[in-house]
N, C-alpha and C positions, 0 to 999 in steps of 0.2 A: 823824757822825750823819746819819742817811738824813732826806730831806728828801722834799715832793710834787715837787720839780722832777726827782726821779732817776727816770731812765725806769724801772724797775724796782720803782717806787712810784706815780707817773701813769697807766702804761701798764694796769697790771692796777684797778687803779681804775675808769677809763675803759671798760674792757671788762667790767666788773664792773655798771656801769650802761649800758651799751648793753643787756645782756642783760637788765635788770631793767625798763628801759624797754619790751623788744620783749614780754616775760613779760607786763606790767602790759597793754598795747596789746590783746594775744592774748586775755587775758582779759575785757576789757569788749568787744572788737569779735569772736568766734566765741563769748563769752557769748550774746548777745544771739542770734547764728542757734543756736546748742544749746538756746538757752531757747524759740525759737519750735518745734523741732525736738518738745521737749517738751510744748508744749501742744496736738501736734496729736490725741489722744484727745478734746480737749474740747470740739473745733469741729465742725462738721457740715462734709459733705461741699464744698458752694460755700464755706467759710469757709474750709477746708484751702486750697483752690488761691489765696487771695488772702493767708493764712499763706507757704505758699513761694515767692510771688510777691513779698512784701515783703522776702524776702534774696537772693531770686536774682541780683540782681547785685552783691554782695556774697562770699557766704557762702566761698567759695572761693581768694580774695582775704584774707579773711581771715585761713586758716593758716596764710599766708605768715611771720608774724609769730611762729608757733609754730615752723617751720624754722629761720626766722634765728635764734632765742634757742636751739637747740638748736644749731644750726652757730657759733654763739658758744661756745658752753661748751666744742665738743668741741675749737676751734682755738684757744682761748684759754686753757682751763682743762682739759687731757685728764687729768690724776692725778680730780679731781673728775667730771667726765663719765663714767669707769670704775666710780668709787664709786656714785654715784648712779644710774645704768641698772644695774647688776648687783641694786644693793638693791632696784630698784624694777624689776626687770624682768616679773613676771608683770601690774602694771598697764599698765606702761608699753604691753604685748602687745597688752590689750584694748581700752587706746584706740586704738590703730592699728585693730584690729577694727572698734570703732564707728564711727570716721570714717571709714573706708574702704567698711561697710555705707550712710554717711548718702550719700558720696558716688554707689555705684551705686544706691541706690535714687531720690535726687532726680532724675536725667536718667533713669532707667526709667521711673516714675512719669510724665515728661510725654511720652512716647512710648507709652504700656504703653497696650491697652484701658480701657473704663472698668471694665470686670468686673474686670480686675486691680487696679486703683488703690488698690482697701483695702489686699491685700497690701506694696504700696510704700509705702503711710501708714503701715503698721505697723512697717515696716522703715528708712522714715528715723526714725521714733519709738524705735525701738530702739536704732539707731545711737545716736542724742542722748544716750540714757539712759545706753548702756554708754559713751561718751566723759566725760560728765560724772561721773558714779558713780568711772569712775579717776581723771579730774582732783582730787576732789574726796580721794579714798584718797592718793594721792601727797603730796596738800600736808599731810593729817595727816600722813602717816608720815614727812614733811619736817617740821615741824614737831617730832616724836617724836624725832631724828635717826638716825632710819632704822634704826633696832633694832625687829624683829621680836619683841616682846612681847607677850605675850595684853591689857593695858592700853591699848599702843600699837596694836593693829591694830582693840582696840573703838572709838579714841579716833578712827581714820583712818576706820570707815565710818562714824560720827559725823557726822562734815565731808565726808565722801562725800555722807551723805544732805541734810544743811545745805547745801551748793556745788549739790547737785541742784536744790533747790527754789532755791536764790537767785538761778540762771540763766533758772528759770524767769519768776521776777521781772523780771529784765533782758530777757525776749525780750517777756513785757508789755509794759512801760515802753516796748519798740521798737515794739510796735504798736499803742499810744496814740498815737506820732506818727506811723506810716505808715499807717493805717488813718483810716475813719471809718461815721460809722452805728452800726447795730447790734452791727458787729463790734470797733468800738473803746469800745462800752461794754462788751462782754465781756471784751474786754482791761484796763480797770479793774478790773472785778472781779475776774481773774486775779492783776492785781500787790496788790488788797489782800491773796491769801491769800499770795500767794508771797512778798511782805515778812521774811513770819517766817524765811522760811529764810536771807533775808539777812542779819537782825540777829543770828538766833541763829550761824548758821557764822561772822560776825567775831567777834561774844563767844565761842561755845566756842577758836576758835585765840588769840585778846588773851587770856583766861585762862589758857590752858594756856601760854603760850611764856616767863612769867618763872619759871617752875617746871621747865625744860628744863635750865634750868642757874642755879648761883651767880654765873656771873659774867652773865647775864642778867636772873637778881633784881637785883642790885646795881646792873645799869644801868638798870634802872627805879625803883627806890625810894632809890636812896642819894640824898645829897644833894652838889652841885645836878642832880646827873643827872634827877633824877624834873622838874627846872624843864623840859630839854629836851622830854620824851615828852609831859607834860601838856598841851600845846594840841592831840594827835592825841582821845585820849577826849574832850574839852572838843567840837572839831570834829565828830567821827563822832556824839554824841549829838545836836547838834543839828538836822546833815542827817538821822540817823532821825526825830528831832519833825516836821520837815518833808517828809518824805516820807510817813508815816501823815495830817499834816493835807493833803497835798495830793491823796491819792489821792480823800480825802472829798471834797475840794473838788471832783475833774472828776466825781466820782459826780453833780455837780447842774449843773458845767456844763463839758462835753466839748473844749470849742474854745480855753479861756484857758490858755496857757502849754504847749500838751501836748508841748514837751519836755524841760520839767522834770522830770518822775520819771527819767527816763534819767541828764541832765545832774547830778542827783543822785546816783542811783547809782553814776554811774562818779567821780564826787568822794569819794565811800563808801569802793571800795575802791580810789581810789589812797591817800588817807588811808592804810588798813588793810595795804595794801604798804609807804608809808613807814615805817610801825612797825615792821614786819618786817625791813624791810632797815635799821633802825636797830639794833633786837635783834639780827640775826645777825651783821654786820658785826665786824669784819672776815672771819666763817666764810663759803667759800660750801659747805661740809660741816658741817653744824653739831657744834662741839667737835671736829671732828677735824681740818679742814685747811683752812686759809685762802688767799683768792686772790692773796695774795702765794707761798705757798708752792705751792700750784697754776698758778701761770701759765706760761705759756710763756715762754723766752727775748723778752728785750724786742727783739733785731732782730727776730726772728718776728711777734712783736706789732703794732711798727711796720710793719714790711707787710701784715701782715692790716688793720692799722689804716688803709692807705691804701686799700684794697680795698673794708673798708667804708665809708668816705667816699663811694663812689660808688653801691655799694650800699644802702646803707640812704636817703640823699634819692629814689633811684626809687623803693624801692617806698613809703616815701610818701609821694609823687607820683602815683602811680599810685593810691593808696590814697585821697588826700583828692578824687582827679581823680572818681574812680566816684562819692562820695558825692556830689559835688557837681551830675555831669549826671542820677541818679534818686535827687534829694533832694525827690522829690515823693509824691504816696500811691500805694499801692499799688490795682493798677487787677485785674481777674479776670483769668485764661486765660481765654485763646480759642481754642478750634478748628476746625482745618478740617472 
């Protein structure tokens, strides 16, 4: 009887949550600059430059986190990494596209005339848009199990549009606590609208994913199974009561706790990943092929595994090193 101590059962486990860790990471920390990325239509010109002044030494640092969960999958799990890029390869495109528009336009923009500068507002705002719009298409049509159906592709830009507006939320929430003044009461006001997009894109995916499958219902409602999952909805409702009463609350006074909404939301959706990765578990193809049966040879694993050991404490190290030396507010450009 196979046991957790047989490398062939540890191994792919372990690699199974590095990648879900670096997934979860990727998504609240280049959430938050894609969300800023997206509100730049609504700031006025001196707003924008203190917008990409609050991630710039971040934002790039950030996708780091999206490489390694992708160089996981593909050295860990290649049967699965084939599956899933081939099914998802026309999103998969455009967010290369996007991020790669966000990135030349951010360093154009702080070089570029000022007569040009709108053009580069426009085009990191675009980037933002088209990166999250796929993020957002991916994880339905992940969710869906990657079957290409007229249901399934309405149900992914759905969550396209929900993950759009939630990020938006989350680049808020980041400029309530890197900001102040005027601009961080408009960042309130921003994360009151963009809220909904966070509650509704966790509810539409928590809805939809016991319906994905029987043996998914069953592991949410059979008994005692429904005992394990119930303190995740019990949780997530609560940090939503608390983040609608809190946003009211800096509406009146701006300086108590501002980073709370953040600190919230990213408890939101690590909740709403632990769901997930309890529902799909053992899949990392959902229904088709599990990361026991997807993994690579466990000597392989083991060496990758010692490889990541070193890799993953730098970067973050590197990672909590940045936030810590501009963990202060965001201050204007200046030019010569």
């Amino acid at each position: 009887m196979e046991t957790f101590g047989d490398p062939a059962i540890w191994l792919p486990w372990t690699f199974a949550a590095l990648m879900g860790l670096s997934i979860l990471i990727y998504v609240v920390l280049d959430g938050f600059d894609l969300g800023v990325g997206l509100l730049m239509p609504l700031a006025n010109d001196a707003e924008k430059d203190r917008l990409v002044a609050s991630i710039g030494p971040f934002w790039d640092a950030n996708e780091t986190w999206l490489v390694l969960a992708i160089g996981l999958l593909l050295v860990a799990f290649p049967p699965a990494h084939g599956i899933i890029l081939t099914s998802l390869y026309l999103p998969v495109f455009l967010m290369l596209i996007g991020l790669i528009l966000r990135g030349v336009s951010f360093e154009f923009r702080a070089k570029a005339p000022r007569s040009q500068k709108a053009g580069w507002n426009f085009a990191f705002f675009s980037g933002s848009l088209l990166a999250s719009m796929s993020q957002g298409f991916m994880s339905g049509m992940y969710v869906m199990g990657l079957t290409w159906t007229f249901n399934h592709v309405v149900f992914a830009l759905l969550t396209a549009v929900f993950l759009t507006v939630g990020y938006s939320f989350i680049g808020a929430a980041w400029l309530i606590a890197k900001t102040d003044g005027a601009l961080q009461k408009r960042a309130i006001g921003w994360a009151k609208g963009g809220i909904w997009g966070l509650i509704l894109g966790i509810g539409a995916i928590s809805l939809a994913t016991p319906f994905v499958s029987t043996r998914i219902f069953d592991k949410w409602f059979s008994f005692p199974e429904i005992l394990y999952l119930a303190p995740f909805p019990v949780l997530s409702g609560i940090l939503m009561v608390y983040l609608f009463w809190k946003i009211g609350r800096l509406q009146k006074d701006q300086n108590r706790l501002i980073w709370d909404p953040f600190a919230a939301e990213t408890a939101l959706f690590t909740l709403a990943f632990a769901g997930m990765a309890y529902s799909f578990y053992p899949y990392v193809v959902p229904e088709q092929i599990t990361i026991y049966d997807a993994a690579s040879a466990p000597e392989s694993l083991f060496i990758i595994l010692i490889g990541t050991l070193f890799v993953l404490p730098t970067i973050l190290g590197y990672t909590v090193l940045s936030y810590y030396i501009f963990c202060g507010k965001a201050t204007e450009l200046r030019y010569d």
